[in-house]
Every structure is written in structure tokens, then in C-alpha cells.
NULUMMI-276642 format. One record per residue: residue in one letter; x, y, z of N, C-alpha, C, O in turn. Coordinates in steps of 0.2 Angstrom, whole numbers, plus 2048, in hexadecimal, padded with zeros to 3 digits. Layout:
REM NULUMMI-276642
AXYZXYZXYZXYZ
...
REM end
This chain:
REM NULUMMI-276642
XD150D8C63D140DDC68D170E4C65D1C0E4C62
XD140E8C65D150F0C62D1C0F3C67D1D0F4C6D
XD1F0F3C64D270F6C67D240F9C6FD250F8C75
XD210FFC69D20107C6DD1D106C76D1E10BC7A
XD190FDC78D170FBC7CD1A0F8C80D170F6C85
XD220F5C7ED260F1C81D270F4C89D290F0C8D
XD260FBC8BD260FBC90D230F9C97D250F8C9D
XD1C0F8C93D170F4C97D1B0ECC9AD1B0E9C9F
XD1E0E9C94D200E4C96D270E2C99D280DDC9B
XD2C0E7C99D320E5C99D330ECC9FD310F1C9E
XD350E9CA5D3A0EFCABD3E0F5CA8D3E0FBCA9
XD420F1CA3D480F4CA4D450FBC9DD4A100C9C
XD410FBC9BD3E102C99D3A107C9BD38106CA1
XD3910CC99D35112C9CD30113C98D31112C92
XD29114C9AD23119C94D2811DC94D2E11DC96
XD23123C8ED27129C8DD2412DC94D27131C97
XD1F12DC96D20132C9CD22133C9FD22139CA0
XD2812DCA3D2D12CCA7D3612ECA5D3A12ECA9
XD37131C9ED3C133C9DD3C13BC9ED3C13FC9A
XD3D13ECA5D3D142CA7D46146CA5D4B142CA3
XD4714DCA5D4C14FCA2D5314DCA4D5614DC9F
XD5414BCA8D5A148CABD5B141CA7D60140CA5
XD5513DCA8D57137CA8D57136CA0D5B132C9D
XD5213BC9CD5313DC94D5B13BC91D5D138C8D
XD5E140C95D62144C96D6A140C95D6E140C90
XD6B13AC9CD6D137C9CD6C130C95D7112DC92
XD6612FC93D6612CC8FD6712CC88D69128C84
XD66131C87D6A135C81D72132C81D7412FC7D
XD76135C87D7C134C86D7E12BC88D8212AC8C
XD7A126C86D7B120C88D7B120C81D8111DC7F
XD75123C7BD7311DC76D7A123C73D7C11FC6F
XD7D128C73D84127C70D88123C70D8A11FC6C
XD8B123C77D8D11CC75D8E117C70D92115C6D
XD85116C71D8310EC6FD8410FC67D85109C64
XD84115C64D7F116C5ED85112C5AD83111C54
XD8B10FC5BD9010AC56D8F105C57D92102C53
XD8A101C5BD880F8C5FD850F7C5BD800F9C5C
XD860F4C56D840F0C50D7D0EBC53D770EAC52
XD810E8C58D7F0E1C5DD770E4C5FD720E0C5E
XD760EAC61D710EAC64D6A0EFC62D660F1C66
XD6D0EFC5AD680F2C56D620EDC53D630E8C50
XD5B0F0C57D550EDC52D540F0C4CD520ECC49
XD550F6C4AD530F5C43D590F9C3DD5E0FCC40
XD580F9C37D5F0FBC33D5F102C35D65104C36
XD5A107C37D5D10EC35D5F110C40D5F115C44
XD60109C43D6010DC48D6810EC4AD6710EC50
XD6C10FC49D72115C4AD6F11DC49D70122C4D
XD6B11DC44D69125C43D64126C47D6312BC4B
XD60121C46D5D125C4ED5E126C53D5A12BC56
XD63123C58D66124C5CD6912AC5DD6912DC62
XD6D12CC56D71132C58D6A139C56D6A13EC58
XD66136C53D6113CC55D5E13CC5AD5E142C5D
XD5C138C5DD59138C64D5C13AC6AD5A13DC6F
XD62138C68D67139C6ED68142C6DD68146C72
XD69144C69D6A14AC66D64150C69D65156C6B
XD5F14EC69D5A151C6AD59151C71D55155C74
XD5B14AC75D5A149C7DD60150C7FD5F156C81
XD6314DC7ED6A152C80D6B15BC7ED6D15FC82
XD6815CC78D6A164C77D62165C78D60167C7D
XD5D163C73D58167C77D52163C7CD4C165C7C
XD5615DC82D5215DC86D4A15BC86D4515BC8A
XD4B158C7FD42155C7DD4314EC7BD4814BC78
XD3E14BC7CD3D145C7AD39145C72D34148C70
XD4013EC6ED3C13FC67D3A138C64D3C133C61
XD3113AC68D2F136C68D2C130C62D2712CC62
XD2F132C5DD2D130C54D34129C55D35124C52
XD3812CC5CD3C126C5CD3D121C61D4011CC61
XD38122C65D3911CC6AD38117C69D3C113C6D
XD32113C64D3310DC64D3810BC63D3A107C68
XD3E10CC5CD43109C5BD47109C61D4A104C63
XD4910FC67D4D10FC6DD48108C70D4A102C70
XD4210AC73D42103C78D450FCC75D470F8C79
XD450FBC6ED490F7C69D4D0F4C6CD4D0EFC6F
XD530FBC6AD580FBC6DD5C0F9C73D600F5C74
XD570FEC79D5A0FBC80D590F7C82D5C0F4C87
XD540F3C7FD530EBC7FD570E7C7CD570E1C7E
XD5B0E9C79D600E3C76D680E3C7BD6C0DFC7C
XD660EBC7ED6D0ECC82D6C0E8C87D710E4C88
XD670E7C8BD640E3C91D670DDC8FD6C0DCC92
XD640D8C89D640D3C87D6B0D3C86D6C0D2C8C
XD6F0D3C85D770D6C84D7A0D4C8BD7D0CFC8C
XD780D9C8FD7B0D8C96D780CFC9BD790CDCA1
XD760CEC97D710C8C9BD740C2C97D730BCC9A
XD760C2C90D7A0BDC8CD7E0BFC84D7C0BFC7F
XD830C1C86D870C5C7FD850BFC79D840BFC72
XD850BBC7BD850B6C73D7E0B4C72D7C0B2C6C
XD7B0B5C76D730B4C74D700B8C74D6F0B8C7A
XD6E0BDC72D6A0C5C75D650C1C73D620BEC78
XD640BFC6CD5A0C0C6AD570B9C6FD510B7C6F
XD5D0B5C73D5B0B0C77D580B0C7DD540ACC80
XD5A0B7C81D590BAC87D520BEC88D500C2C83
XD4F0BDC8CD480C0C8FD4A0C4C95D4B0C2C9A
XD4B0CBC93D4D0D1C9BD450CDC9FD400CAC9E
XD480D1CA4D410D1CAAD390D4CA7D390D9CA4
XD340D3CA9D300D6CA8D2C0D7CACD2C0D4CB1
XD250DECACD230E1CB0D200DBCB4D210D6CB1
XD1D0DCCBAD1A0D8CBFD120D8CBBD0F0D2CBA
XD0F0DECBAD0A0DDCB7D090DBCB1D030D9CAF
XD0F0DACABD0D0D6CA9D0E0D0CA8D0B0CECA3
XD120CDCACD110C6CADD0B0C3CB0D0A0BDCAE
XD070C6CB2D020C7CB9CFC0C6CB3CF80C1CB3
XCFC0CACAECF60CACA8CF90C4CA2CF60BFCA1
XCFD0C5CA1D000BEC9BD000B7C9ED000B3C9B
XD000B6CA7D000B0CA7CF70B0CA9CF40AACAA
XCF40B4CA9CEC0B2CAACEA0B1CA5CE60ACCA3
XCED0B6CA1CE70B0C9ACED0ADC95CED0AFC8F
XCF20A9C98CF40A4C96CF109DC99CF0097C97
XCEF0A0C9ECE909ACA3CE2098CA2CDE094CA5
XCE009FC9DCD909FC9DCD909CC96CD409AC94
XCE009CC91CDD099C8BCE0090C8CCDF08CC87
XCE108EC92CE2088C93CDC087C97CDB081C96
XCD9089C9ACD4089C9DCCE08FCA0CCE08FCA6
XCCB091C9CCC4097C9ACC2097CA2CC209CCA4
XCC1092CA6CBE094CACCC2098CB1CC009ACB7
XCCA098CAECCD09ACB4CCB0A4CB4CCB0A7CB9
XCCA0A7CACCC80ACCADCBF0AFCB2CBD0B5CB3
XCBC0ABCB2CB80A8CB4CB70ADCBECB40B2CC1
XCBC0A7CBFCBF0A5CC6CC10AECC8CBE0B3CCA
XCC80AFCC6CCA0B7CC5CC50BDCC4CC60C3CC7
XCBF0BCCC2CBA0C1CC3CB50C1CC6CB30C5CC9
XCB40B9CC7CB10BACD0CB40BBCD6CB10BCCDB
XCB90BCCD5CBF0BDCDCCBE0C5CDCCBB0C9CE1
XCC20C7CD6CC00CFCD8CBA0D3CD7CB90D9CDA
XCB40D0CD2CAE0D3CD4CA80CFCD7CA30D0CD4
XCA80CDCDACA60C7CDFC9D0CBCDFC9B0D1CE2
XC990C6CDCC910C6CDBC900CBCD3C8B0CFCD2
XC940CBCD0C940CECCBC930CBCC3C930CECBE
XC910C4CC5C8E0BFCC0C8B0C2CBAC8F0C2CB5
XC840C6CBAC820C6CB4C830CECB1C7F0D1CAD
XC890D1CB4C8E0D7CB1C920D2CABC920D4CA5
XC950CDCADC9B0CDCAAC970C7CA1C980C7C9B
XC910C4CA5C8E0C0CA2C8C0C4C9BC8A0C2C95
XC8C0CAC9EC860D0C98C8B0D2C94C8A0D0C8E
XC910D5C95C990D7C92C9C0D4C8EC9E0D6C88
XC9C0CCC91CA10C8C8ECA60C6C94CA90CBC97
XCA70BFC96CAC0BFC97CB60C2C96CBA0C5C9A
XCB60BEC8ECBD0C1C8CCBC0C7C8ECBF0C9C93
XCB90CAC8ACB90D3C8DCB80D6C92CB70DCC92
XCB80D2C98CB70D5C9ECBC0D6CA2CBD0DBCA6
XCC00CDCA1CC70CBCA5CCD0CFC9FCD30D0CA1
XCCC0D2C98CD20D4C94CD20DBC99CD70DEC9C
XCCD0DDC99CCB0E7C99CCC0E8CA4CCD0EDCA7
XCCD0E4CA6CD00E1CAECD80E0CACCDA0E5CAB
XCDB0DDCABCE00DCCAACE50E1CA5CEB0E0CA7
XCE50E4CA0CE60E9C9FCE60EFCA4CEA0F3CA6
XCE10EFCA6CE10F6CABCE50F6CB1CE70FBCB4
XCE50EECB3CEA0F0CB9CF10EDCB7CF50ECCBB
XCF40ECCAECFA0ECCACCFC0F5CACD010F8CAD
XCF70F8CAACF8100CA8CFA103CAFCFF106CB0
XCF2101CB5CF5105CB9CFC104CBDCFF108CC1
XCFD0FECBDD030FBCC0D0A0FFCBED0E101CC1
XD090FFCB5D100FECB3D10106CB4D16109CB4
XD0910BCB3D0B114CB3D0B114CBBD0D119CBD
XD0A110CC0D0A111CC9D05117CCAD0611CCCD
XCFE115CC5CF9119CC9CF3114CCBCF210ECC9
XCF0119CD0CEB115CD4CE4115CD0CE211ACCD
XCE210FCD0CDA10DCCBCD410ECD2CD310BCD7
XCD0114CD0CCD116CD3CC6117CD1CC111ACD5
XCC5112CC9CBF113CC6CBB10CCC8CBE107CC8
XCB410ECC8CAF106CCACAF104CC4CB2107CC0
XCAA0FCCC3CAD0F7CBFCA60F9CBBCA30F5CB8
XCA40FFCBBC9F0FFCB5CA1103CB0CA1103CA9
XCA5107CB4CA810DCADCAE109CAACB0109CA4
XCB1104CAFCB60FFCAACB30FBCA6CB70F8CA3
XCAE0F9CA4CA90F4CA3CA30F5C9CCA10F2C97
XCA40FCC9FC9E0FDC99C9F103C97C9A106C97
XCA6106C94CA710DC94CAA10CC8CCAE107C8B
XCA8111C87CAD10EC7ECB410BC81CB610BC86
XCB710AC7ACBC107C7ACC3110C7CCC710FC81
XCC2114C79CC411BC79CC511CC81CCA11BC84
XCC011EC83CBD11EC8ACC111BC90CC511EC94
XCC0114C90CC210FC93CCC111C94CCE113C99
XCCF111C8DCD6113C8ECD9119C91CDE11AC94
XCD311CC8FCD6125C92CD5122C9CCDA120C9F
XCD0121C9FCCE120CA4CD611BCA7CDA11CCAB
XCD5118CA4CDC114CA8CE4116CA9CE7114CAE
XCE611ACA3CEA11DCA1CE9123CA5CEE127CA5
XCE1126CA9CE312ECADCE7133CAACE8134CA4
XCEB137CAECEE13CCADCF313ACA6CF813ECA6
XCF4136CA3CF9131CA0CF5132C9ACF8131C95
XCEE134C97CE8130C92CEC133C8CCEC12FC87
XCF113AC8CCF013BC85CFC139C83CFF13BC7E
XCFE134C88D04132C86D0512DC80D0012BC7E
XD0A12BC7CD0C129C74D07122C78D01122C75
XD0911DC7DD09117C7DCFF116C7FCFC110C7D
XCFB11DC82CF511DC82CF111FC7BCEC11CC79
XCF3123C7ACF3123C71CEF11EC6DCEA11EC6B
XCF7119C6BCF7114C6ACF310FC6CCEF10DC67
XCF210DC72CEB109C73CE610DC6FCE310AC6B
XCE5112C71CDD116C71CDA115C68CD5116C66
XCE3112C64CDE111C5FCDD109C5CCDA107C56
XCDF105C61CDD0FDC60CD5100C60CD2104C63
XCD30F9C5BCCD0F7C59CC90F4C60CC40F7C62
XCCC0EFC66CC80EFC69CCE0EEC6FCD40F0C6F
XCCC0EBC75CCE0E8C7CCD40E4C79CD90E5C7B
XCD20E0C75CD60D9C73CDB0DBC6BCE00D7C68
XCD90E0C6ACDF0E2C65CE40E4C69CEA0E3C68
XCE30E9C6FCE60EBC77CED0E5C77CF30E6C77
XCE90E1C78CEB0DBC7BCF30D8C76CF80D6C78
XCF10D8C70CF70D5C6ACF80DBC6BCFD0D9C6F
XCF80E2C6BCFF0E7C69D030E8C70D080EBC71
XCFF0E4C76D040E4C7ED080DFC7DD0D0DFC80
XD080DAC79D0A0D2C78D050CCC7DD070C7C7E
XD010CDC7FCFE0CBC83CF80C6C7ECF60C8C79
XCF60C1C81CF30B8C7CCEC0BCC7DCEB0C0C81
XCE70B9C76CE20BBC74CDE0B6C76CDF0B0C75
XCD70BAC7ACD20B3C7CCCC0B5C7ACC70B3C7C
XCCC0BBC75CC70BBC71CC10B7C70CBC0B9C71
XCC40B2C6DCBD0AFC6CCBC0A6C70CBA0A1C6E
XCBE0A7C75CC00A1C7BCB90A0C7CCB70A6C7D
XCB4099C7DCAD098C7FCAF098C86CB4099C88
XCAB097C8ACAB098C92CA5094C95CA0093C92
XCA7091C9BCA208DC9CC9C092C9FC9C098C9E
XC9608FCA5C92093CA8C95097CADC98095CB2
XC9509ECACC990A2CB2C9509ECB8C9909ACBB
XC9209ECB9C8C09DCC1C8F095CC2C8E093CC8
XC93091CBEC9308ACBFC9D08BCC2CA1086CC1
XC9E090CC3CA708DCC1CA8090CCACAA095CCA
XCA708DCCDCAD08CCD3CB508FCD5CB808ECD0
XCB7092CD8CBD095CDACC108FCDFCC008DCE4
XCC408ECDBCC9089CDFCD3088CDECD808BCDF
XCD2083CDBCDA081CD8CDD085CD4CDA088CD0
XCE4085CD6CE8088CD3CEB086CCCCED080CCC
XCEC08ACC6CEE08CCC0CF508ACBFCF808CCC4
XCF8085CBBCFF087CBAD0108ACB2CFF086CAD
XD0408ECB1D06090CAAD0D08DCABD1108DCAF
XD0F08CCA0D1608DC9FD19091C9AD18090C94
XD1B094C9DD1F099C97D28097C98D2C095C9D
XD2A098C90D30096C8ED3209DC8CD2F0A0C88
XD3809EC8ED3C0A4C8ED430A3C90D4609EC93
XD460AAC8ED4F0A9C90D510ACC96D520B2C97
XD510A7C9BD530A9CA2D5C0A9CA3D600A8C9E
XD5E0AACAAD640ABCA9D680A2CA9D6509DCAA
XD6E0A4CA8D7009ECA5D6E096CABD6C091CAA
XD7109ACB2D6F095CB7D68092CB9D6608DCBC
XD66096CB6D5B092CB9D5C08FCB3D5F092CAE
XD57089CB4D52083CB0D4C084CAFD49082CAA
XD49088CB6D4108ACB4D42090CBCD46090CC1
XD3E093CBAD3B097CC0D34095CC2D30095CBD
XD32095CC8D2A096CCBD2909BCCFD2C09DCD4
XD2209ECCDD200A6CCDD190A3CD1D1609ECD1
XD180A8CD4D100A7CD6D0D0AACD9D0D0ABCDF
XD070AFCD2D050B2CD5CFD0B1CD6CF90B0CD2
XCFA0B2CDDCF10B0CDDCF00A8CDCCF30A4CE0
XCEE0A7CD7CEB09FCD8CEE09CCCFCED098CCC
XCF50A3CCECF709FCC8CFF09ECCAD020A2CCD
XD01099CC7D08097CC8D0A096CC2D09091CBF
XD1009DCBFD1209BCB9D1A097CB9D1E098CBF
XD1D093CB5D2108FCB6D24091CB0D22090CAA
XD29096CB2D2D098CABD33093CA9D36090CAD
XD36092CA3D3908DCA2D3F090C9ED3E094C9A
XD4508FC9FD4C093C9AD4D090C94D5208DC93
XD48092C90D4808DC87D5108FC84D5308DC7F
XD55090C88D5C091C85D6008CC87D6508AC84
XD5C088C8ED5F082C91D6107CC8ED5C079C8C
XD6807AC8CD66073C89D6306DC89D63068C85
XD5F06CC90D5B067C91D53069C8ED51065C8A
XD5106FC90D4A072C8ED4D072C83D49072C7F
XD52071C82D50074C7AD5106BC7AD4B06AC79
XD54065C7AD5405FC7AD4D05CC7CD4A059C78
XD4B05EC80D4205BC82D3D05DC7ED39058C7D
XD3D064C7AD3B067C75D3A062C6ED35062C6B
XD4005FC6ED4405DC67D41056C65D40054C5F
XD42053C6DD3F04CC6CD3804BC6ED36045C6F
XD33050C6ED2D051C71D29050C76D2304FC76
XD3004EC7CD2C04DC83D2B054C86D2E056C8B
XD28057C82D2705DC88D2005CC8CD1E05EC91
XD1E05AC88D14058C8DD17054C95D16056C9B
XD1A050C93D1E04BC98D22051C9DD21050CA3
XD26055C9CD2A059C9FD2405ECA2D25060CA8
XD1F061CA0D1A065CA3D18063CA9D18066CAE
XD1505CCA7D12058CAED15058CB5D1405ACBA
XD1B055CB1D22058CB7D2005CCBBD1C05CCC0
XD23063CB7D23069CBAD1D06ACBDD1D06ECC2
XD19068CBBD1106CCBCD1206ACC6D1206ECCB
XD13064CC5D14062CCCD19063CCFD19062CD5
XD1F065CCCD23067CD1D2606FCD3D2A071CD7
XD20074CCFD1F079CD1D1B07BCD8D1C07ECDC
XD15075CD5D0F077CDDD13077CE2D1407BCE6
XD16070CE0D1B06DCE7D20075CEAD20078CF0
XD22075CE6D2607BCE9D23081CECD25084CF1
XD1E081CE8D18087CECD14086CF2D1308BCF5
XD1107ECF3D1407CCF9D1807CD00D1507CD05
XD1F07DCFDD2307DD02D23082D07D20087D05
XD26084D0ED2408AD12D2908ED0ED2D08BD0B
XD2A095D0ED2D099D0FD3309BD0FD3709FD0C
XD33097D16D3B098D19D3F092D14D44095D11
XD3F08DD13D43089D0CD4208CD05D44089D01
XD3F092D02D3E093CFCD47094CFBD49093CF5
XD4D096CFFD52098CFDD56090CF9D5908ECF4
XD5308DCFFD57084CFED54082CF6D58081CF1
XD4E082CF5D4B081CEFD4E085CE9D4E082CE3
XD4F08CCEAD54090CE6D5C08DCE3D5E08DCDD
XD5F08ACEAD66087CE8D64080CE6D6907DCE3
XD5F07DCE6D5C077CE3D5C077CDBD5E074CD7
XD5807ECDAD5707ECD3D5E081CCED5F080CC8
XD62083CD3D6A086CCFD6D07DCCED7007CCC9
XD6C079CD3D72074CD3D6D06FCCBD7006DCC6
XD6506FCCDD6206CCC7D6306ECBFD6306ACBA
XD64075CBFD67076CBAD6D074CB6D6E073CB0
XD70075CBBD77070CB7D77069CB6D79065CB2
XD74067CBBD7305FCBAD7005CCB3D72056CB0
XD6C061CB2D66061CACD6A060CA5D6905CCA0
XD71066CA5D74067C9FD7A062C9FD7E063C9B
XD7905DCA3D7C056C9FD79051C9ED7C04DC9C
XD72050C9FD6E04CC9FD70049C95D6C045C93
REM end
């Protein structure tokens, strides 16, 4: 994933739009601080950039933005820091809504092509031989992208699905990005090769060349389960997510049961599990989702003497 785009995928960073003077301002005098924290330097010359950045936040009130990538770097590793001092590179901060929302759909659609299928009939429903003509990959990437953009700048998508659909690849980015088109991080896209080059510099899975069954033959029905393995907080074993007709089932690769299962190659066996013991939970009414929350703290520890 391209540094400069981690904001798309991590909360706890900013576009550069959003560093207005104050908040500049304040941040400048944070990365003084930091700029001796060995611990939470991504790259070698980043002490000096810190104190130029910070320098120029603070005396002249500008953002210098030749340096941000290495900063978002940076305050990602402070995150990671606050969430496990002995593990940073082990720890995953939070990330945006939107793009969990886009990475777990086409992590569903490269385990299974018709689930993108299903997704574009939902939201453009009789729109069969638009997407047939297009391309699938290229219809459900260039959708999902846009509502990761507008989601993570909090502007409203106000354009029909022909100008998203059939507008160059240039075109298409400025349009989504709106009053935003000529920002570092729209830029940047505007000069990916296509949709799907898009896609690897968000960190986001490639379905480029995924065969698809007959759009006209795929049914809207059952729910999706994905698994993603990442560093949750020390108490969860897994988290269950659920958003629309997909259910991702996050798992804490830090856990010593999850790296054991791993090790001896029952993870197929351990999915099956989960697969079912996530529905099950999603299932459940509402008002127990709390009981199920302290069910999952007490499984966790049970786990780690197994």
C-alpha cells in the first residue's frame, strides 16, 4: 500500500485536506517530541523529517507535504505503540469503515466471483447488460472505490452510474474526489494506470482478472463470510463484523491459539468452525450481543491454554 494513502485505510490519520491550521499546528509540536523515539520511526532519515515538518507546521503554518508519507508512517507506529509497546509491527490500529466495507467485498468476490455479481444487482438493479458491456471487475472496483473516497473525504456522491461507468480513468478520479480533485492523495490515484492499479496503491485485493459466471444466472441470496487475520487487542480471539450480506470474521494472528493452529495446519478445520459460529452470532437478537461480547473475552483466555 502506498504510505501517502494510508489515510484511506487507518482512522487515526488525516488526508492532507483535513490538516487545517490549528490541528497542523498542534501536530507539529507532538512530532518534536517524538522526533528521539527510535521505536517509532519507519524510515532512516525520519528524525529529520520530523523536525522539518514540525518546523514548518509550527513557524510557517504550512503543510510540508514532500513529508507526509513518512509522518503517516510515523503516527502509525505511535498508534501501534499505544495498543502493544512490545509488538508495534504486530498490532493493526482501527480502520476506516469504508474500507473494511471495500476489502472485505472483494475478498468475497475472489473466494467467490458471483458474490460481486449479487452487489451490483442490489444497487443497480436491471442494469444487466451496462455491467456485461464494462466488465464486471471493473464495475464492482470503480463502485467501491468511490464510495471508499466519498466516505473517508464525508462528501456526498451525487453523480449517475454512467458518468461513473464510462468516464476515462482521469475523469472518473477528479469526479469522486469533487472539490478534493487537485489534493496530494487525488493526484496520486490520477496517475495509476487503471481502476485496479487504484486498488494495490489503497492496499485493497486484485480481481482483475477473476472469470465470472452468467450475470443474468446469479441469484441474490446467502450471506458471505470472510477471514482476515490481524493484531486485535490482546483480549479478542476473533471479532464478528457485519456488514449487508457480508460477515467478516476477524481473527488476532498474535493470539497463541491462532499462531498454534497455523503451525499445525488446522486452519481449514478452525474456519469451518468459525464460519458457523459467526452466522450463529449474527443470528442472535440484539439485545444478547453484550452476553456474546463477554462470552468472547472469557473464550479468549480459555484459548491461550489450550
Amino acid at each position: 500500500m502506498n504510505n501517502l494513502l494510508l489515510p484511506f485505510k487507518y482512522s487515526c490519520l488525516n488526508l492532507s485536506p483535513f490538516y487545517q491550521e490549528n490541528k497542523l499546528k498542534q501536530l507539529g509540536w507532538k512530532l518534536r517530541r517524538y522526533q528521539n523515539w527510535e521505536d517509532v520511526y519507519s524510515h532512516a532519515d525520519d528524525k529529520k523529517v520530523m523536525i522539518d515538518f514540525a518546523n514548518q507546521a509550527i513557524e510557517e503554518k504550512t503543510l510540508a507535504e514532500e513529508y507526509l508519507s513518512n509522518i503517516h508512517g510515523i503516527l502509525l507506529n505511535v498508534k501501534r505503540w499505544s495498543m502493544d509497546k512490545e509488538n508495534i509491527e504486530g498490532m493493526e490500529p482501527e480502520h476506516q469503515k469504508d474500507w473494511d466495507f471495500a476489502n472485505t467485498r472483494l475478498m468475497a468476490i475472489k473466494q467467490n466471483p458471483s458474490v460481486a455479481i449479487k452487489i451490483l444487482k442490489e444497487v443497480y438493479p436491471g442494469e444487466d447488460q451496462m455491467f456485461t458491456d464494462v466488465g464486471i471487475s471493473y464495475g464492482i472496483a470503480r463502485f467501491l472505490i468511490a464510495k471508499l473516497v466519498s466516505g473517508t473525504l464525508k462528501s456526498i456522491d451525487t453523480y449517475s452510474k454512467e458518468e461513473y461507468f464510462e468516464s476515462e480513468h482521469d475523469d472518473f478520479i477528479c469526479m469522486i474526489f469533487g472539490e478534493n480533485a487537485n489534493i496530494l492523495e487525488a493526484k496520486l490515484l490520477r496517475r495509476a494506470s487503471s481502476i485496479f492499479e487504484c486498488c494495490e496503491m489503497l492496499g485493497l485485493p486484485d480481481i482483475e482478472n477473476i472469470e465470472y459466471p452468467d450475470f443474468q444466472q446469479v441469484e441474490l441470496q446467502a450471506r458471505e463470510v470472510v477471514f482476515t487475520a490481524q493484531g486485535l487487542s490482546k483480549d479478542k480471539f476473533l471479532e464478528v463484523i457485519k456488514t449487508g450480506k457480508i460477515v467478516n470474521v476477524k481473527l488476532n494472528e498474535n493470539h497463541k491459539y491462532f499462531k498454534m493452529i497455523k503451525a499445525t495446519g488446522h486452519y481449514p478445520e478452525l474456519e469451518r468452525f468459525l464460519k458457523a459460529y459467526a452466522l450463529a452470532s449474527i443470528d442472535m437478537p440484539a439485545s444478547q450481543f453484550e452476553i456474546l461480547e463477554d462470552f468472547g473475552f472469557y473464550l479468549s483466555k480459555r484459548l491461550e491454554d489450550v
